[in-house]
C-alpha positions as CSV (number, residue, x, y, z in Angstrom):
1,X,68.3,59.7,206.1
2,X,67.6,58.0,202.7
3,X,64.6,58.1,201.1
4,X,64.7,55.3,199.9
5,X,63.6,54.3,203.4
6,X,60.1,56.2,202.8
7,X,59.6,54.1,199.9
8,X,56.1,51.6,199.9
9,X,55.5,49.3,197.3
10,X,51.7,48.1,197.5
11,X,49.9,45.5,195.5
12,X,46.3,44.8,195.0
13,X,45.4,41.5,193.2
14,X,44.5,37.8,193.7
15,X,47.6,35.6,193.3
16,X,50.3,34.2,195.8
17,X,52.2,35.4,192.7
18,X,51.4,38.9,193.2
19,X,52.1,38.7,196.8
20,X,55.6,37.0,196.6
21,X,56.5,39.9,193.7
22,X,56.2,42.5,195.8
23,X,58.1,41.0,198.6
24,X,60.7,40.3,196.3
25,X,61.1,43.6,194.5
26,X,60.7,45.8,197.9
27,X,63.5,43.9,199.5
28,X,65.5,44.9,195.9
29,X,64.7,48.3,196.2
30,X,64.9,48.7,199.7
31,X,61.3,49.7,200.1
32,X,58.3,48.3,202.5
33,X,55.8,45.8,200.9
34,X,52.2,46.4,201.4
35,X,49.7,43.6,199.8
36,X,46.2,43.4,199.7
37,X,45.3,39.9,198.3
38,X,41.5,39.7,196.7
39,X,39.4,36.9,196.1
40,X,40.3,34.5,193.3
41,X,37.1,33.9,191.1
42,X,34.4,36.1,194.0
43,X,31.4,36.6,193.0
44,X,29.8,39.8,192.1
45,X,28.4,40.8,195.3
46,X,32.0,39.4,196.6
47,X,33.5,42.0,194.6
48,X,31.0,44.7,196.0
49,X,31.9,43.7,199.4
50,X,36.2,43.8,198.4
51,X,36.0,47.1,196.4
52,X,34.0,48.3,199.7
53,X,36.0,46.4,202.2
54,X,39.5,48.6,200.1
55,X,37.5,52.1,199.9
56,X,37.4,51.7,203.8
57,X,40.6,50.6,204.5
58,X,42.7,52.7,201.8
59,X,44.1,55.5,204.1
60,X,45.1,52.2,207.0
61,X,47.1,51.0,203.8
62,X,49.0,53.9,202.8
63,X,49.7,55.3,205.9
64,X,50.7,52.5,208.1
65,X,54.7,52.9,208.5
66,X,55.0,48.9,208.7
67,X,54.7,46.1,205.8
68,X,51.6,44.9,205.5
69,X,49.9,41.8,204.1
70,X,45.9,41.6,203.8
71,X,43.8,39.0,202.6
72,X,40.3,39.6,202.7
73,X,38.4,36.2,202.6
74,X,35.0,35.0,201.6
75,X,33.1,36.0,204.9
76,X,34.5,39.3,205.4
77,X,33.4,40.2,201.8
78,X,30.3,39.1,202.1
79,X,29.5,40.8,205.3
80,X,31.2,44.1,203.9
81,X,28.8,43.5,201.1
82,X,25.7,43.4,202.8
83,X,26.8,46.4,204.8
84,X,27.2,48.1,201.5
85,X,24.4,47.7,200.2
86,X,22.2,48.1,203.0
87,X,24.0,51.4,203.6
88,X,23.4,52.1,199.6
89,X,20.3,51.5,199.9
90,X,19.3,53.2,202.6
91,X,21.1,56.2,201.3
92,X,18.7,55.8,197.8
93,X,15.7,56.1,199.8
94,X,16.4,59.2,202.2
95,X,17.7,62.4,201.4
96,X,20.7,63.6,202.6
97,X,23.5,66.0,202.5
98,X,27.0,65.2,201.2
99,X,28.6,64.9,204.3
100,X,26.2,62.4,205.5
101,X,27.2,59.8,202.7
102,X,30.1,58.5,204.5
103,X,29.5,56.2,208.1
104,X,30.9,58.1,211.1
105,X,33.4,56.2,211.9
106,X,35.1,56.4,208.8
107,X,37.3,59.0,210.3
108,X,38.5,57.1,213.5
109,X,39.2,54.0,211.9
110,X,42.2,53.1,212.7
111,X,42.8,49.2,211.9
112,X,41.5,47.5,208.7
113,X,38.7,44.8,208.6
114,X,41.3,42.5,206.9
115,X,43.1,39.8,208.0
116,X,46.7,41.3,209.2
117,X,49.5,39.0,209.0
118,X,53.2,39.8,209.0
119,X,55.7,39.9,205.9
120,X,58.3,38.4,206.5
121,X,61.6,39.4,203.9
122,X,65.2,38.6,204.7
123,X,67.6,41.3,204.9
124,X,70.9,41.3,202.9
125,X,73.5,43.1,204.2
């Protein structure tokens, strides 16, 4: 087997640029592309709700064995947002243990929050 076939390339930025890079470049290295597209311009509690949104989903991203291309819109940063900082504050105001700073389900999650579509890259053989 090649290892080459193990190989990921994953981007995280905010341009159709970005995205169409690292389709380009994984199909010239024989890799899988993996892209997670932010907000252009978000606002700070946008940017809360993204960075939380990508803590979340970080282990979905790098351990998925297919190409993946996320785009995290407005809504869904918003609403990671408020759950952020609800949680955040919550977890200011009651003591707790270590273990207890991280939600429950963090462990059995096992799709991201993002919206999934497809990459499509033409083969050459």
């Amino acid at each position: 087997s090649d290892s080459s076939s193990n190989r990921e390339i994953i981007s995280f930025g905010d341009s159709s640029e970005e995205r169409t890079a690292v389709k380009i470049v994984s199909d010239q290295l024989k890799s899988k592309p993996k892209s997670v597209m932010f907000l252009n311009s978000p606002t700070p509690r946008q940017l809360i709700g993204q960075m939380s949104m990508l803590t979340e989903n970080m282990e979905f991203v790098c351990s998925n064995p297919s190409s993946l291309d996320l785009e995290i819109t407005a809504e869904q940063a918003e609403r990671s947002a408020a759950d952020y900082l609800k949680h955040h504050a919550h977890r200011q105001s009651v003591p707790s243990s270590p273990s207890s700073a991280l939600p429950a389900t963090a462990s059995t999650k096992t799709t991201p929050a993002m919206m999934v579509t497809p990459i499509r890259v033409s083969s050459r053989d």
